[in-house]
Every structure is written in structure tokens, then in C-alpha cells.
C-alpha positions as CSV (number, residue, x, y, z in Angstrom):
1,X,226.4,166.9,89.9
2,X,224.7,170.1,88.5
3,X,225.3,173.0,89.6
4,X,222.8,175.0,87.5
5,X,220.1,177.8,88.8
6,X,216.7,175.4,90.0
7,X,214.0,176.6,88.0
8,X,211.5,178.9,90.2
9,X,209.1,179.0,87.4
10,X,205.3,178.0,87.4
11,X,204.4,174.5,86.7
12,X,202.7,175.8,83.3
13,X,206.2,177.5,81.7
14,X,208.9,174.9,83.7
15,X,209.2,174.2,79.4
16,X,209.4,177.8,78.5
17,X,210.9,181.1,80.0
18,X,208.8,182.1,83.3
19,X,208.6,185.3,84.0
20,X,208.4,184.5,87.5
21,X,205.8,187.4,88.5
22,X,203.5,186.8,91.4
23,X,200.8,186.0,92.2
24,X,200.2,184.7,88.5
25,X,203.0,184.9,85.8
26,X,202.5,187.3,83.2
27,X,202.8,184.4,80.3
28,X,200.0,182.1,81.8
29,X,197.6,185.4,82.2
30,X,198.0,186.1,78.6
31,X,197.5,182.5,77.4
32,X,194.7,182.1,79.5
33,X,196.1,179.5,81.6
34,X,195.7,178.8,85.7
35,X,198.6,179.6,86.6
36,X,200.1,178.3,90.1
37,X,202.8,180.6,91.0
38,X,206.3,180.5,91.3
39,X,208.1,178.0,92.7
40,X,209.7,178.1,96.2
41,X,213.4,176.8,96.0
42,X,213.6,176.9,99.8
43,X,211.5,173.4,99.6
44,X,212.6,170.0,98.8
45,X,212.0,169.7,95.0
46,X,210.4,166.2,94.7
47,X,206.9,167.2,93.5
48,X,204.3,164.6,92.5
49,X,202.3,165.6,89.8
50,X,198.7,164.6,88.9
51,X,198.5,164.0,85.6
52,X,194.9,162.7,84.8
53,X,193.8,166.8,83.8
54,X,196.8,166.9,81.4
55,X,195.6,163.3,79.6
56,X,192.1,164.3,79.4
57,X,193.4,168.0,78.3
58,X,194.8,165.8,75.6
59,X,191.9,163.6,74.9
60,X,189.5,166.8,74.8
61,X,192.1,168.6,72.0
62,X,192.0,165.4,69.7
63,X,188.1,164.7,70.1
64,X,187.8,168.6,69.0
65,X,189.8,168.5,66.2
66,X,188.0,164.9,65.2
67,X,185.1,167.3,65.0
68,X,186.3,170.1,63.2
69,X,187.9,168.1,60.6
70,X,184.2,166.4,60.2
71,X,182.8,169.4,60.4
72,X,185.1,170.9,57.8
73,X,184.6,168.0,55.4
74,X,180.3,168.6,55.6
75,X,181.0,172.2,55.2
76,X,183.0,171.5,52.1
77,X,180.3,169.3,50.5
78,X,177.9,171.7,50.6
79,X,179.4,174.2,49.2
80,X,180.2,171.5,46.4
81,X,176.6,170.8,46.0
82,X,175.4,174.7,46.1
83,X,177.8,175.7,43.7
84,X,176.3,172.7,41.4
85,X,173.0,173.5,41.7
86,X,173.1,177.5,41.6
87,X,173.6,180.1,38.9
88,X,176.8,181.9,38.8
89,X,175.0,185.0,40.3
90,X,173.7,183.4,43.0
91,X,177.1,182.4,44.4
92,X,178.2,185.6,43.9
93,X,175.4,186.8,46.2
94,X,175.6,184.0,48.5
95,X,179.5,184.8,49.4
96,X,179.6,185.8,53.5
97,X,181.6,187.2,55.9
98,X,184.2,185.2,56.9
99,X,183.9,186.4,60.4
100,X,180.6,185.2,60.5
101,X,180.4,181.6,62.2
102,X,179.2,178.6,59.9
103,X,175.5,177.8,60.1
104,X,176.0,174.3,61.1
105,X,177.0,175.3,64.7
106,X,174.6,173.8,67.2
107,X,175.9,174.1,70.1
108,X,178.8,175.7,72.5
109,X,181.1,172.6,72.6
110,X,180.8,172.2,68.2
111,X,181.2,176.8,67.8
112,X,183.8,177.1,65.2
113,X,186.9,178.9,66.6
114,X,189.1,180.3,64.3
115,X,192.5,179.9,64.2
116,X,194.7,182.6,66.2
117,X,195.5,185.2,64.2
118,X,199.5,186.1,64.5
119,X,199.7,188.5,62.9
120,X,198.0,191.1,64.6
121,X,199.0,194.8,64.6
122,X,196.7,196.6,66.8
123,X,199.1,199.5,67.4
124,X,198.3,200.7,63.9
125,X,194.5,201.9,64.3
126,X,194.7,202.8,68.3
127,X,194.1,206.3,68.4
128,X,194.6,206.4,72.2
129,X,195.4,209.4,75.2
130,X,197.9,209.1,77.7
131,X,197.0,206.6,80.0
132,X,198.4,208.2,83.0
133,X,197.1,211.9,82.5
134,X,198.3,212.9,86.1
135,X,201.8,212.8,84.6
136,X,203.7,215.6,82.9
137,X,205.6,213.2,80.4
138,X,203.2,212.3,77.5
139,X,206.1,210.0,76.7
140,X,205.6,206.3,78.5
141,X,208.8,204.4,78.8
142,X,208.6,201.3,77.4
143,X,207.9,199.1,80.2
144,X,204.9,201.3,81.3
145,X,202.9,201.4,78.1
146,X,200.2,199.0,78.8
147,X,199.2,196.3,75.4
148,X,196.9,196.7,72.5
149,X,195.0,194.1,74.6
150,X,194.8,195.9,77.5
151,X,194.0,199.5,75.8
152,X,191.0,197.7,73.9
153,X,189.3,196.4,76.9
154,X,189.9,199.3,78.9
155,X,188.2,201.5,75.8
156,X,185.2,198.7,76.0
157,X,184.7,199.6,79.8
158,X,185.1,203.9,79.1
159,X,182.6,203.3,76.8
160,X,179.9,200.9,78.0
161,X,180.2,201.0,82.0
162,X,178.4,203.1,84.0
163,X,179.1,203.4,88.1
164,X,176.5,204.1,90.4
165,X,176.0,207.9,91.3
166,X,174.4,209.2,94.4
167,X,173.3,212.2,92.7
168,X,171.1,211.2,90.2
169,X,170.4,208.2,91.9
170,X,171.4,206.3,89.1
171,X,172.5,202.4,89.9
172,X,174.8,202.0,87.3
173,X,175.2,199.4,84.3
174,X,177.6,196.7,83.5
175,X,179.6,198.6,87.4
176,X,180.7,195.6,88.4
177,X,182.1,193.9,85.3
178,X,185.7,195.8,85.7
179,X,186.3,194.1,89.2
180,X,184.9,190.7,88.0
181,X,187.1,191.0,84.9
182,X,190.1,191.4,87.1
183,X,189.6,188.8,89.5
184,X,189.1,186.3,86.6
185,X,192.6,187.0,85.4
186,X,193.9,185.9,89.1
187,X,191.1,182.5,89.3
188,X,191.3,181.1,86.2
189,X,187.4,181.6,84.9
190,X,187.9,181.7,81.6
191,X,185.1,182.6,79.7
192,X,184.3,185.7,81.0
193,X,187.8,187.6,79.8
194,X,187.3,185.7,76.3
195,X,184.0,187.1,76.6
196,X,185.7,190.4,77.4
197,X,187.9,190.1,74.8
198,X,185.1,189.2,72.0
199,X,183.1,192.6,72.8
200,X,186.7,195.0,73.3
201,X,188.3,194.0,69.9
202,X,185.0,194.1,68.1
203,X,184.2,197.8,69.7
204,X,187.5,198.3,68.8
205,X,187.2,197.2,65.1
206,X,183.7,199.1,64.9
207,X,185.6,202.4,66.0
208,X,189.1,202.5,64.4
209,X,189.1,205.6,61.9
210,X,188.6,205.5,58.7
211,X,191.9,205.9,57.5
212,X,193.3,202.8,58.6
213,X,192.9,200.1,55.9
214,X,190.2,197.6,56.0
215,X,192.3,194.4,56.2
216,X,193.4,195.5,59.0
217,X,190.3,196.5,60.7
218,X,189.2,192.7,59.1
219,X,191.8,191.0,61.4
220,X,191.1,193.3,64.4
221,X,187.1,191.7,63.6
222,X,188.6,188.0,62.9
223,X,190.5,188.3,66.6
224,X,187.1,189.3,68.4
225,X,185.3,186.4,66.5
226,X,187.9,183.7,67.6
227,X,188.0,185.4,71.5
228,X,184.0,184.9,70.9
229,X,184.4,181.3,70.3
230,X,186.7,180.8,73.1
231,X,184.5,182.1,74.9
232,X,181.5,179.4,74.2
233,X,183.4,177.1,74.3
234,X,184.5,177.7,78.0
235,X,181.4,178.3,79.0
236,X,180.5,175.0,77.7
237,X,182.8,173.5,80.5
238,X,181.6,176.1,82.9
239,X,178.2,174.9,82.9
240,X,178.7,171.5,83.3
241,X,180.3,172.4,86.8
242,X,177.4,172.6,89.2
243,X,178.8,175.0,91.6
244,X,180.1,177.0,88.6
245,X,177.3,177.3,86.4
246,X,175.6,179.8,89.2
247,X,178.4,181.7,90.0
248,X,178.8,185.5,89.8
249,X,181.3,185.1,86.9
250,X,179.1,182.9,84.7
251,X,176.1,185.1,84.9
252,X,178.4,188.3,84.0
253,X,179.4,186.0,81.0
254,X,176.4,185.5,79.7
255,X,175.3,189.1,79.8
256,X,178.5,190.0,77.9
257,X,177.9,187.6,75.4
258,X,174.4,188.7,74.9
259,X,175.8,192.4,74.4
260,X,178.0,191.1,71.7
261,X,176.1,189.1,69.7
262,X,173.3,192.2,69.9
263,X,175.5,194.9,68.7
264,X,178.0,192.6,66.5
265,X,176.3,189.7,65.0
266,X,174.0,188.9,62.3
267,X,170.5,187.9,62.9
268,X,171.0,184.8,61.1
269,X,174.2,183.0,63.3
270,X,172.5,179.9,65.1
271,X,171.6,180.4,68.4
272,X,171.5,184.0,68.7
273,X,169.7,185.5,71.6
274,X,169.7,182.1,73.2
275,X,171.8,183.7,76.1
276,X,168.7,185.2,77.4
277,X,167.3,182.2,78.0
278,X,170.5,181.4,79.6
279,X,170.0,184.1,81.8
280,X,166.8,182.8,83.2
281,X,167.9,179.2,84.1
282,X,170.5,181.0,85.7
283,X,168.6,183.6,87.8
284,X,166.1,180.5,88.6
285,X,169.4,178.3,89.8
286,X,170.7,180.8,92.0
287,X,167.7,181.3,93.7
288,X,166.9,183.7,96.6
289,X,170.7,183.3,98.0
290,X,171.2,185.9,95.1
291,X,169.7,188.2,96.9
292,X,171.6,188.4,100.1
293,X,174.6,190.4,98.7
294,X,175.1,193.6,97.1
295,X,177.1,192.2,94.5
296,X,174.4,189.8,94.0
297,X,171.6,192.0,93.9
298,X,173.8,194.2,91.6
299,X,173.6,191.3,88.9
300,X,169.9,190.2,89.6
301,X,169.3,193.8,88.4
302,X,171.6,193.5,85.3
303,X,170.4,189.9,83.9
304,X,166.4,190.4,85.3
305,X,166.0,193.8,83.3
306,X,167.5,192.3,80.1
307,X,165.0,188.8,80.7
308,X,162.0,191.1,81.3
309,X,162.5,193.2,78.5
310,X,162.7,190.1,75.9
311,X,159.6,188.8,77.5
312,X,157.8,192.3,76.9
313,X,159.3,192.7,73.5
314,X,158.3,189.1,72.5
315,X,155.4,187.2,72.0
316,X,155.7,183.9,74.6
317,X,157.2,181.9,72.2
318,X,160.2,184.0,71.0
319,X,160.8,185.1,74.8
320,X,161.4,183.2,78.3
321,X,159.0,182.3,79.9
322,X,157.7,183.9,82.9
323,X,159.0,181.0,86.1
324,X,157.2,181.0,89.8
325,X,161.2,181.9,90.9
326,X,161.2,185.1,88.8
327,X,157.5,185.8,90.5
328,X,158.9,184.9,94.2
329,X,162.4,186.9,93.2
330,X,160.9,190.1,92.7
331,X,158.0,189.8,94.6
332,X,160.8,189.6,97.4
333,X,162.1,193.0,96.9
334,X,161.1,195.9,99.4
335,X,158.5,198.4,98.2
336,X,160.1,201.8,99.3
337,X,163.2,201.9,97.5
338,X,163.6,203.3,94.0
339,X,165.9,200.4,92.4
340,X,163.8,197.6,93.7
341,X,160.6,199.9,92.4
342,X,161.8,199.7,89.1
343,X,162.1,196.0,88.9
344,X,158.7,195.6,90.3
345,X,157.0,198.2,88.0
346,X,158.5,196.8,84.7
347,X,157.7,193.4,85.5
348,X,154.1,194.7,86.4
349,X,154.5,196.7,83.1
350,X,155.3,192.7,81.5
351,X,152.2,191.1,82.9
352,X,149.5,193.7,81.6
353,X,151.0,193.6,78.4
354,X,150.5,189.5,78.5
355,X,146.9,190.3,79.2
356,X,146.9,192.4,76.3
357,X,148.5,189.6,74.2
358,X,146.3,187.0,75.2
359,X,142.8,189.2,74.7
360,X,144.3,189.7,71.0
361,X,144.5,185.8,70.8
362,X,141.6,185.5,71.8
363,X,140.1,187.9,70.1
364,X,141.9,186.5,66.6
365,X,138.6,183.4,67.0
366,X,135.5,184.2,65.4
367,X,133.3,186.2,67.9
368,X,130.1,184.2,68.6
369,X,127.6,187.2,68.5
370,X,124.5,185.3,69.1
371,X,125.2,183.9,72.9
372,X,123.9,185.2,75.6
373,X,127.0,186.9,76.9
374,X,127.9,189.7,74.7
375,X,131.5,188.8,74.0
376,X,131.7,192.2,73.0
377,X,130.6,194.3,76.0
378,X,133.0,191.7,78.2
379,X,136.1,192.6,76.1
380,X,135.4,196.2,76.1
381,X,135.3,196.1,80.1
382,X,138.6,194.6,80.2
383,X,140.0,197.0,77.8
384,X,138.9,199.9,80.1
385,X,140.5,198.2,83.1
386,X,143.9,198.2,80.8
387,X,143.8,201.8,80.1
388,X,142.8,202.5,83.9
389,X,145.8,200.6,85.0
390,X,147.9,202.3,82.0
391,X,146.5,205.6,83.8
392,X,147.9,204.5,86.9
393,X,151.7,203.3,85.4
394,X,152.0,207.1,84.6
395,X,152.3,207.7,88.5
396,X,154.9,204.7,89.3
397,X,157.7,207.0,88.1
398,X,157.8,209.8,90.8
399,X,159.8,211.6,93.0
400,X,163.0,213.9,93.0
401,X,164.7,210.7,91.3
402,X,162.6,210.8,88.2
403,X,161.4,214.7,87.8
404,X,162.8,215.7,84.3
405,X,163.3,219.3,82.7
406,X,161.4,219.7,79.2
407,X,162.7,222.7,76.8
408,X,160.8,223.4,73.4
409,X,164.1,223.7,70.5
410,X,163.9,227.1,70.7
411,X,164.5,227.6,74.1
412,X,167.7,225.4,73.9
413,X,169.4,227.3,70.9
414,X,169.0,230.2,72.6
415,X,170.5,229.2,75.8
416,X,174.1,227.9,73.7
417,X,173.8,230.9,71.0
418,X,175.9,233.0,73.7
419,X,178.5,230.3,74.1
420,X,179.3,229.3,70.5
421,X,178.4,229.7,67.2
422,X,175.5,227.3,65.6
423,X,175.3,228.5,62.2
424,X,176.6,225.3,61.5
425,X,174.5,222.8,63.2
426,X,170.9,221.4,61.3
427,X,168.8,220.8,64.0
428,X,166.3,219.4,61.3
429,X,166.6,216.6,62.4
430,X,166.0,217.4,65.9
431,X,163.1,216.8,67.9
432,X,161.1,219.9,68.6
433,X,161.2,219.2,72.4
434,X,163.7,218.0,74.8
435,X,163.6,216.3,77.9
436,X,167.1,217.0,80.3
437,X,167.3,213.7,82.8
438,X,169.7,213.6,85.7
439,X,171.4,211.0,83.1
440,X,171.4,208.5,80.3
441,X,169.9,205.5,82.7
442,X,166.8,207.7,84.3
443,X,166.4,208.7,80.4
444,X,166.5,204.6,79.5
445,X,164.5,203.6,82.5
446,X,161.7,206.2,81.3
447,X,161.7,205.2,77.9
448,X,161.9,201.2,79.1
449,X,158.3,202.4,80.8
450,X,157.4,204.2,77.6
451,X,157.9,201.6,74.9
452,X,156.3,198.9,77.3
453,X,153.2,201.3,77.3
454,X,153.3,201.6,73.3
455,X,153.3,197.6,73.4
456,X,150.3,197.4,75.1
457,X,148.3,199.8,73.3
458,X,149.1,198.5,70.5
459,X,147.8,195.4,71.3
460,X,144.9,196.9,72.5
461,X,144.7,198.5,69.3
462,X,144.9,195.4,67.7
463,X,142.2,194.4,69.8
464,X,139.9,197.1,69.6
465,X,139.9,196.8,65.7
466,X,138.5,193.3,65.8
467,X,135.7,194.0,67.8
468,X,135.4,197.0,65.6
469,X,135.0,194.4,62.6
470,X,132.9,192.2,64.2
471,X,130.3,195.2,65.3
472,X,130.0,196.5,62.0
473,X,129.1,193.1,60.3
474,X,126.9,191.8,63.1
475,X,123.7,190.3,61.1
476,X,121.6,190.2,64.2
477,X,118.9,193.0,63.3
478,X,117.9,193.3,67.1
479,X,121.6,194.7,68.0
480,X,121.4,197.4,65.4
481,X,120.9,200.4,68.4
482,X,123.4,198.5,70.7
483,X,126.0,198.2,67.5
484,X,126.1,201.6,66.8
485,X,126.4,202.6,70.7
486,X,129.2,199.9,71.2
487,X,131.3,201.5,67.8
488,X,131.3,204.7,69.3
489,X,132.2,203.6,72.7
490,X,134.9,201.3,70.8
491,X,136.2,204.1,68.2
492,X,136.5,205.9,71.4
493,X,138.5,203.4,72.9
494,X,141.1,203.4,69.9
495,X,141.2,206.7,69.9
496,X,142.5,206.9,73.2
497,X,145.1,204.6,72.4
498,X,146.3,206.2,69.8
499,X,147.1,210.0,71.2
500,X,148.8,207.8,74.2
501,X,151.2,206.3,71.4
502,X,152.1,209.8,70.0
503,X,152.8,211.4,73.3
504,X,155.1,208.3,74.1
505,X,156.5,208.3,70.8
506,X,157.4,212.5,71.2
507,X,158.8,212.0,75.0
508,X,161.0,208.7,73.8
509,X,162.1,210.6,70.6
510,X,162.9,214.1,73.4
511,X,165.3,212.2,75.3
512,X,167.9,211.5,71.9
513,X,170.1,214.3,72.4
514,X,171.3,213.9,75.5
515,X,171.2,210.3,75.2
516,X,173.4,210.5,72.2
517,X,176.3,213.3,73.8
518,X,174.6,216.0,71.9
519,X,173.8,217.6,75.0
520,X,174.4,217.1,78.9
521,X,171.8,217.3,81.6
522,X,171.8,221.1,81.8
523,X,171.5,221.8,77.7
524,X,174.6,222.9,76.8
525,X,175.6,221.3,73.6
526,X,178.9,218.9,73.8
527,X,179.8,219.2,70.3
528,X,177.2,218.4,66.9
529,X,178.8,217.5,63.7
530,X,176.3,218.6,61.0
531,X,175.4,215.9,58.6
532,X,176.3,216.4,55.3
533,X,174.1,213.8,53.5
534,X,170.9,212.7,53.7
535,X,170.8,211.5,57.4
536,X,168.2,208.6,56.8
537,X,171.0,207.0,54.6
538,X,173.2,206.8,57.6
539,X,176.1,209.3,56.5
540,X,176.6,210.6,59.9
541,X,179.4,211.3,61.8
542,X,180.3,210.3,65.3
543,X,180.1,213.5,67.7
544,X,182.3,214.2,69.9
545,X,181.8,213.1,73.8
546,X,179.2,210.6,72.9
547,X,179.3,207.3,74.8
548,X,178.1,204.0,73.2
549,X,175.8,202.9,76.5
550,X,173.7,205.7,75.8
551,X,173.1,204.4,72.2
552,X,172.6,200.8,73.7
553,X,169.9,201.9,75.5
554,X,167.9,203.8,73.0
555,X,168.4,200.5,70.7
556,X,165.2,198.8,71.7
557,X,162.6,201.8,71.9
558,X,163.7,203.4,68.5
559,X,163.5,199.7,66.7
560,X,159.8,199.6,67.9
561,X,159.3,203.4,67.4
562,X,161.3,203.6,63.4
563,X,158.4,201.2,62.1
564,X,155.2,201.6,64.1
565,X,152.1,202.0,62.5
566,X,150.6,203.8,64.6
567,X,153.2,207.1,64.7
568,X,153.0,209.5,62.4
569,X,155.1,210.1,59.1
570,X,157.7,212.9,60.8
571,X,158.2,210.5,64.0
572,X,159.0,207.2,62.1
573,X,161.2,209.4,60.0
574,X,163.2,210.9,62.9
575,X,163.1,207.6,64.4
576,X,164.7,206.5,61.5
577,X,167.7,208.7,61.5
578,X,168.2,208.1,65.0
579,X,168.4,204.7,64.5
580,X,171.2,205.5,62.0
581,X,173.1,207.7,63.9
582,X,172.8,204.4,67.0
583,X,173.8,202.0,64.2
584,X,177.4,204.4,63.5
585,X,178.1,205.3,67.3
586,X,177.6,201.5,68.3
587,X,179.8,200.2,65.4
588,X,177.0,198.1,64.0
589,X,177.2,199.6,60.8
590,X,180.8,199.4,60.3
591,X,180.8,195.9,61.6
592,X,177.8,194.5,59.9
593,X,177.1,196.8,56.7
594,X,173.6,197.3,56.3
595,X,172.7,193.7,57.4
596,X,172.9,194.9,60.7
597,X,169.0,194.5,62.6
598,X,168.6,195.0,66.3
């Protein structure tokens, strides 16, 4: 008989060495695994063990690799037959990045995943503080120093969460991903801390300094890549699970994976932006039990302000469409409070720019100038009733939450020329007002209202120049007198529009530096670096104290803002360098090159 020590380890390491931790082992946490605990020798033994998850486990890893070798083989002819057909300079050109997925992916269960890279030194580009800064000893012992893993995550959340604040009223962004991330780790979801994962080693690649060499940074990038098809590929399973598939941890997926592919993938990988879509079936499968939680109503918040700014950036068939859940859902929320405002007033914001949309269709048909109903006069009427309801949008941001402090430049130099000296700032490149917010989400939820305001004028604008058009060339001699009367009224009309896009264009561009770190809510600069090249090439440096979230959110309303029409020379210009300085503080540069398009 033997003698020897009874194994107490979890089920998943009995064949390896368990650490024996509880609740989870420390082995199965890293690998990703369920892990069930350690064993209590105090029990009889015999266990009986169901084995019909291993052997389908089994089956699922053979059908996979069935697949990849296929897919593998298609890959490889067709890069036979574009290397036949093609010019020597055209391969050259059409060579990729090999962290880019292959464009043959259709789907989550087919995304290629990489193999795991082995090794991986993160240590060597980790410029990180002492984790534990209420401690004398900068030195950690051993044990204490927490992973490369762990220190890339925890850099993701210092640099993209945001916790509610009572002060400025501010609900927060991403709050509750730290706590869902951490329970994950005990359950066994798995595709939110791949997800995690992805988004943490690729803001960690995007950061490291320049000094350290790029194939390191590239496997750093390769490791975020294959933690980004993990993470498809266990969503895949996830939403076949019908209780799953609506759970708090799926949706919080999803909106992670949508962050990454924003900031760190090409427009051209298959499927991209699809997760937003995602995010409506989602939000229309949890229906209005969503609501009856504060966690819940946390991540309504999250995934519906992401779905209804695609479908006001969007024309209906690039963007979700607009569900009788998503009316009831927010319809649902109380009047009086200042978060559930918001949601209403943007989605009210989304439906007058669909009417705006939908004249400009309209208005795209030849005009029939003869009937009896002036076509003309009728569309002008509407138009007014879209600037008076654009008239009365200017009133839905009010109250102590929203009231902002505007400074011309001037007045802000002088205020930091007594604490430091600014000889060596260029504030060329700054806007020639500022606006001071209580933070960087009251500053994003202004300029969300803003841009959805430039939207619709310029689709009225749009609008207004086709009537213009038809008015001039009308060849009925009797409307001559009622032409000329309607071009004013009409020229008037666009006129309007326009001084309302250069006011919005000057308050979206005020709220950059302290959206950016350059300042904090009070003025007092947090530390410029001068550029020392021509800005709109993007040689920029980071600045100190600068947080990527506030560069997320300007991401949207400089894209629209950097190539308008409709603003003027100086503020597509500015817009331009701004949109620089977002694409080197979010890592989109470094990660993408100059491919990189929000």
C-alpha cells in the first residue's frame, strides 16, 4: 500500500503541480481555466467524473484546427496567385502587418488566433511606479511584485476608467469594468478578461518608450492580437448560451471589444464595428429587467450612448437601427434627473437629425415645381421647425451640472505666468478661447450635443442648397417674384446654419486643453511640451498628466470637425493637429502608422 501525500490539487492540475490557493488556483486563473478548488482530503476519494465536456473539448480543438489548416491552405493559394499576377512593386506594397488578422475571417468561431507567443519579455519596456506608494520601501520583495500581466491591465484601467464623482456630477465611464474584470477571474467568463487582455497589452505596446526596440514592442502587439482572438472566439460560445448571451459580463465584453478595435485596428479587418450592432441585440434581449439595477442601468448608459452615437454619426445603413425596445427603454427613464436627461436629450438630438436625413433624400428627387403644392414653401417650413427645435436643444444642457467657465488665451497665460515660466510653450496652436468643465465627461457630453447639432445643420445645409438650385432654374415665368422672395428667405436659412456650425466648431475646439491634460478645471497648466515640428505632421509629444479617456472622447467630434466643409481654414487646421496630438496620446499612431482612421 502507498503511503504517499493524496493530492489536494484542483481537478484541472491533478497532472501538473497545483498551487493549491483558494478559492481558484493561481495556475488555472492564468490559463484561463474554471478552476474548482482544492481538494478536501478529509472526504472519501472515490470521485466520479463526467467526462462528456472533456470529449467534446476534444472534438471542438480538432474541428478548429481542421479549419485553420483549410484556412491556411486558401490563404496560401492566394498569395500564390497574387504574387503571379502582380508586378514586383505591387507585392512590395501589398506586404501587411502581421498583427493584422487575415481578410478571409467571417465570423467569431473561424478569427485567426495566433499562436502564443513564449517568448514574451514585458519587464523590458514597463516603465512603472511603486505599486504600493503608502510604503516606505521602493524595493518589493519578490513575492509582492505583481506580473507584467497584471501591471498592463491595471495601466489600461488608470488610463481609461473614470468613477463616478459627486462633485461634478459626473457618472463615470467604463466604473464598473474593474469589479466585473475581477469577478470573471473567480466564474470562469472568459471572454471578457481576453477582451481585457487584448485592449491592456495593446495600450501597453502603443505607450512603451521609444527607446525600447521595436521587435519587442512587435511581440507586446502580437500578444494583444492573439488575447483579441481568444476573446472572439469565447464570445462565440458565450452567445450561444441563452442566459449568457444577456448577461452583465457579455455586454461589458462587447463594449471592450469595440474600444479596441476603434483605437487599435485597421479599418479594413472584416467585421469591424459590427460589435455595435452587437450592442443593440443585446440591449433589446435584456429588456426592461435592465433597468432595475444600478449595475444595470450603469451599463444601459455605457452600451446605449455608444449605439446612439453610431446611429447619429451614420446614415441608416451603416448604423443600427433605431428598435421600438430602444424607444420603450429610454422613454422609460424619469425626466428630473440629469443622467437619465442626457440619454433622453441625445436620443432626441438622433431623431431630428433622421428628419434632416430623410428631407435631404428626399430632397436628392427632382422637385416637381409645377404642382399645386409648392414643394418648396413646404420644405422651407420644416426647415424652420429644425432650427426652432435646434434653438430649443441649446436649453437641454442647464443647471449647476453643466455651467462652464470660458477664458479668452490671454486671460489664461496670465493667470500661470506667476507660477512658472512659459517662454517655452507655443500656444499657436491653441485655441483662442477656453472653456474650464467640472471634467473631461461634462466637456464630452457637451461636445456629443455639439457635434450632433453640426450633423444636422449640415444636412440642412445640404438641403437648403437644393432648393436653392431648384429656385434659381425654375422655368415657370409666373414664380419669378415668389423665386426671388423664397432665395432670400432660403440664403437666409443657410446662413443661419452656417454661423451655428462656427460657434459649435470654436466651443468643441475650446474644450481641447483640458480635455487633453494641458490644463485642469481651474486653468492651471499640468505640464505642455512644446512641439518641435510641424504639429499637423503629428511630431508631438505626449504631456505629462494626460489621460487617454479624455482623447477617446474628443475622437469622434474632431474627426467630423478636421474635414468639414463648412469650418473655416484656421479651425479644420487646429482640428487637424488635435487630431494628431489624439492619434499619439491614444497609441493609434504608434500602433497603426499612418493607416490609422477613426
Amino acid at each position: 500500500m502507498s503511503h504517499a501525500r493524496a493530492s489536494k490539487g484542483c481537478q484541472q492540475c491533478r497532472s501538473r503541480k497545483c498551487d493549491e490557493n483558494k478559492p481558484s488556483c493561481n495556475r488555472c486563473v492564468q490559463r484561463g481555466e474554471l478552476c474548482t478548488g482544492p481538494r478536501d482530503t478529509s472526504k472519501p476519494t472515490f470521485q466520479f467524473k463526467d467526462q462528456n465536456e472533456k470529449a467534446a473539448s476534444l472534438v471542438s480543438k480538432k474541428e478548429k484546427r481542421v479549419r485553420r489548416a483549410r484556412s491556411s491552405h486558401a490563404l496560401a493559394a492566394d498569395g500564390r496567385a497574387s504574387d503571379s499576377s502582380s508586378s514586383p512593386t505591387s507585392t512590395t506594397t501589398a506586404t501587411t502587418n502581421s498583427a493584422t488578422p487575415p481578410s478571409s475571417v467571417a465570423s467569431y468561431d473561424d478569427f485567426f488566433i495566433p499562436a502564443p507567443i513564449t517568448n514574451l519579455n514585458l519587464d523590458l519596456g514597463l516603465d512603472l511606479q511603486n505599486p504600493y506608494p503608502w510604503l516606505k520601501t521602493p524595493v518589493l520583495p519578490e513575492k509582492k511584485k505583481p506580473s507584467a500581466e497584471e501591471r498592463a491591465v491595471s495601466s489600461f484601467f488608470e488610463k481609461f476608467v473614470m468613477y463616478p464623482c459627486k462633485e461634478s456630477s459626473s457618472p463615470g465611464f467604463l466604473e464598473l469594468l474593474p469589479c466585473l474584470f475581477e469577478e470573471v477571474q473567480r466564474e470562469g467568463r472568459l471572454a471578457l478578461r481576453w477582451a481585457v487582455k487584448a485592449v491592456s497589452y495593446a495600450s501597453l505596446a502603443a505607450s512603451l518608450p521609444a527607446t525600447i526596440e521595436e521587435v519587442e514592442v512587435g511581440k507586446v502587439r502580437l500578444k494583444a492580437n492573439e488575447c483579441y482572438g481568444r476573446a472572439l472566439a469565447a464570445l462565440g460560445e458565450t452567445l450561444r448560451d441563452k442566459e449568457e448571451r444577456v448577461s452583465d459580463y457579455t455586454l461589458m465584453t462587447v463594449v471592450v471589444l469595440d474600444l479596441f478595435e476603434t483605437i487599435y485596428l485597421h479599418d479594413s479587418t472584416p467585421n469591424l464595428g459590427s460589435h455595435t450592432e452587437g450592442m443593440a441585440q443585446i440591449l433589446r434581449l435584456r429588456g426592461p429587467d435592465q433597468l432595475y439595477s444600478a449595475r444595470g442601468w450603469s451599463l444601459f448608459r455605457l452600451a446605449n450612448h455608444r449605439l446612439q452615437r453610431q446611429q447619429l454619426a451614420f446614415p441608416p445603413e451603416r448604423a443600427p437601427k433605431r428598435s421600438d425596445i430602444q424607444d420603450q427603454l429610454v422613454d422609460s427613464l424619469a425626466d428630473d434627473l440629469a443622467e437619465t436627461k442626457i440619454e433622453k436629450d441625445n436620443y432626441d438630438i438622433g431623431k431630428v437629425c433622421s428628419r434632416a436625413r430623410e428631407l435631404r433624400v428626399k430632397l436628392s428627387n427632382p422637385l416637381d415645381l409645377s404642382s399645386t403644392n409648392d414643394p418648396i414653401s413646404g420644405t422651407i417650413s420644416i426647415i424652420r421647425e429644425m432650427h426652432a427645435l435646434d434653438a430649443t436643444a441649446t436649453s437641454w444642457r442647464s443647471g449647476p451640472k453643466w455651467t462652464y467657465q470660458t477664458l479668452p488665451l490671454s486671460s489664461l497665460i496670465l493667470i500661470n505666468s506667476s507660477i512658472s515660466d512659459l517662454s517655452d510653450i507655443n500656444f499657436d496652436y491653441w485655441p483662442k478661447t477656453i472653456e474650464l468643465h467640472h471634467d473631461a465627461w461634462i466637456a464630452y457630453e457637451w461636445n456629443y450635443h455639439r457635434t450632433g447639432r453640426i450633423i444636422l445643420h449640415t444636412n440642412l445645409i445640404e438641403c437648403l442648397d437644393r432648393l436653392l438650385e431648384s429656385s434659381i432654374t425654375n422655368p415657370n415665368s409666373d414664380l419669378d417674384l415668389k423665386a426671388t422672395e423664397t432665395y432670400a428667405t432660403l440664403h437666409a436659412l443657410r446662413q443661419t446654419s452656417l454661423e451655428k456650425i462656427s460657434v459649435l466648431v470654436d466651443s468643441i475646439l475650446a474644450t481641447v486643453p483640458q480635455s487633453l491634460g494641458d490644463i485642469d478645471n481651474r486653468g492651471y497648466l499640468l505640464g505642455v511640451i512644446a512641439p518641435e515640428n510641424d504639429i499637423l505632421k503629428g511630431e508631438v509629444e505626449m504631456i505629462n498628466g494626460v489621460k487617454a479617456v479624455g482623447a477617446y472622447f474628443l475622437l469622434w467630434s474632431v474627426k467630423v470637425i478636421k474635414g468639414h466643409e463648412h469650418a473655416s481654414r484656421e479651425q479644420r487646421e487646429l482640428a487637424r493637429a488635435t487630431f494628431e496630438r489624439i492619434r499619439e496620446i491614444s497609441g493609434m499612431k504608434r500602433a497603426l502608422g499612418e493607416k490609422s482612421c477613426i
